[in-house]
N, C-alpha and C positions, 0 to 999 in steps of 0.2 A: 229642528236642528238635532235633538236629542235621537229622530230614526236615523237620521241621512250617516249620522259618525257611528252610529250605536253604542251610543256613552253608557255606560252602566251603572253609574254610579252620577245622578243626578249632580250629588252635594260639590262635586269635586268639579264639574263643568261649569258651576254654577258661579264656585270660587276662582276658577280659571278668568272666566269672564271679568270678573272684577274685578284682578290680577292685572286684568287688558288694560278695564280703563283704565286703574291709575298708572298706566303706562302710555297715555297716549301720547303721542306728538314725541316719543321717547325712541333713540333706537333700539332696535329688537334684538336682545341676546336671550335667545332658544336655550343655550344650559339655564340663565338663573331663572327665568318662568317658568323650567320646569322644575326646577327644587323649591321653587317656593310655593309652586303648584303640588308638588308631589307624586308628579306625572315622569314618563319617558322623554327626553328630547324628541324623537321620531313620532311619541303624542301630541307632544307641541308644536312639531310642523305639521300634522297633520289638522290638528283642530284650526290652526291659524289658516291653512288652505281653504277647509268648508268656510271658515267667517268671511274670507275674501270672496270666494266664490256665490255668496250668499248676500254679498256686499254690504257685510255691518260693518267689516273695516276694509283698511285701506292699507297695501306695503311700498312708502314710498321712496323709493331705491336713491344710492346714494349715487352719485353721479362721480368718475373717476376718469374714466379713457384716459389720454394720454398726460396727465397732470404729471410733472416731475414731483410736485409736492408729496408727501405721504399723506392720506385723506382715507376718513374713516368710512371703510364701505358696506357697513351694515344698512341693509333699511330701516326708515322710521314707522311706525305705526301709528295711522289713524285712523277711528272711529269716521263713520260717516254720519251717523247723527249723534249730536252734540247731546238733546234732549234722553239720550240712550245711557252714555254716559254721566251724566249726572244722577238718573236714578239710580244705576251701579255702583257710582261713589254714593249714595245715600244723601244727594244735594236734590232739596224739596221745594227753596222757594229761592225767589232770585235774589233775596241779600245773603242768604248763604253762598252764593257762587261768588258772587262780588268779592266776599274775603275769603276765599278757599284758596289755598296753596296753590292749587289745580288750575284755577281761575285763566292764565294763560296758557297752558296746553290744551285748555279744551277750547281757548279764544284760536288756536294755533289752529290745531285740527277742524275746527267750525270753515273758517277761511279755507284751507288747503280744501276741504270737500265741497265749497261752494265755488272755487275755483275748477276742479274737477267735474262737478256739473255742468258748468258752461259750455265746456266742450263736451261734453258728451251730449246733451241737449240741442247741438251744432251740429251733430252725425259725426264729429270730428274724434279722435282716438288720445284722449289723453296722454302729453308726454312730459313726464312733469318727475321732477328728481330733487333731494336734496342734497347738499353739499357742507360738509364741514374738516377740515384738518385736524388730523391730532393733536395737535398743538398750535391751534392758531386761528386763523378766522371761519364764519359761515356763515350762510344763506340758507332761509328754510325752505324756500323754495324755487326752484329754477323749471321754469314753462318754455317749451320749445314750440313755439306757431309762425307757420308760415315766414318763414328763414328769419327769425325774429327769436331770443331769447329774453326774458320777464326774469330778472331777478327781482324776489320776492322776501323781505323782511316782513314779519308778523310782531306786532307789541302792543299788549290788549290793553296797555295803558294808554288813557284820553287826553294827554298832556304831551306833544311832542318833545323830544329830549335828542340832541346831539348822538347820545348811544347809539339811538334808532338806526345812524347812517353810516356808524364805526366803518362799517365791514365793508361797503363797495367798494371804496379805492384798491383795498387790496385784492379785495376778489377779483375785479376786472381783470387786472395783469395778470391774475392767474391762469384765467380763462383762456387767457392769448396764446394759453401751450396747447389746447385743446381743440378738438375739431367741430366745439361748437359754432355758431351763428358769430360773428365779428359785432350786428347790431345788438347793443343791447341797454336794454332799457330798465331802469330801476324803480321799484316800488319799495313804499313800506305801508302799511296796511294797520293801521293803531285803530283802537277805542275811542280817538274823539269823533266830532263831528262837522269840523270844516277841512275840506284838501286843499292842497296848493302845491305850486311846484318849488324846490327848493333846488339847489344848484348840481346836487349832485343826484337828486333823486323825487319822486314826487309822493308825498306824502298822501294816503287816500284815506278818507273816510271810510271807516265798517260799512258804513252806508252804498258807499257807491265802490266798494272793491270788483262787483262786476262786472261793472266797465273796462275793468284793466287791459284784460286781452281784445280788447275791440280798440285800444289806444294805437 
């Protein structure tokens, strides 16, 4: 990595990266990584292009088209391995991840990149966006297959909670100004370990989140 950019200063790439993770599953604003990096903006897109192109992370675009709503359209950034991230955050053993602040963005990003395998692994071209309003609801994930759209809720806690499902009512309607898929199917994707369907959406096991896009 350090030939392919021609970083020159080790220390600063180094700290860039660790910058990332504890940025994951976060949307991407290019000025503040780069002041707190110390770097150029035009450095900051540039390094974040080789990490994508090199596939340590992931930029996953905000999804907008024709939404009347105002909807933030920064991409989010995610880490494709999980295990990467935590050594960057300085997390060594698995009870420190348990209570680390971080504990659900990198449960977020984990999912999003085990989601993005699937289809890649299928020959199929990942189409996959998130979606959130300025002021109002979101979804962390939205998968577009075979005229089918997956919205996708992430919550690395093991206890299902009513919050989990806040968001689809409204999202749906939202969607309806948009020239997405009409079918659409809702997940939420938690920490425990039993699924089931629930009325407005079906809750999946960490376990069996693979399955989704084969639903």
């Amino acid at each position: 990595m350090r030939q392919v950019i021609n970083v020159g200063e080790l220390r600063v790439f180094s700290e860039f990266l660790k910058l990332c993770a504890g940025r994951t599953a976060c949307e991407i604003n290019l000025s503040a990584l780069g002041n707190d990096a110390g770097i150029s903006h035009n450095t900051v897109r540039a390094w974040l292009s080789i990490l994508e192109t090199s596939y340590i992370i992931h930029r996953l675009p905000a999804r907008h088209g024709n939404i009347r709503k105002q909807v933030v359209k920064a991409p989010k950034l995610h880490f494709f391995d999980s295990g990467l991230v935590c050594y960057l955050l300085g997390i060594r053993e698995s009870e420190q991840l348990r209570h680390h602040p971080l504990r659900g963005a990198i449960f977020e990003s984990w999912v999003v990149s085990e989601l993005y395998k699937v289809q890649a692994n299928r020959g199929e071209r990942p189409q996959m966006f998130h979606y959130r309003e300025s002021r109002g609801p979101e979804i962390d994930v939205l998968v577009l297959q075979d005229g089918c759209l997956h919205a996708i809720e992430i919550k690395s806690g093991a206890t299902a909670s009513t919050d989990f499902f806040k968001h689809f009512q409204v999202i749906q309607s939202r969607l309806k100004d948009t020239r997405l898929p009409s079918d659409i199917r809702n997940h939420v994707v938690y920490g425990g370990e039993q699924s089931q369907q629930r009325s407005i959406a079906r809750l999946v096991s960490w376990r069996e989140m693979s399955g989704i896009l084969s639903i």
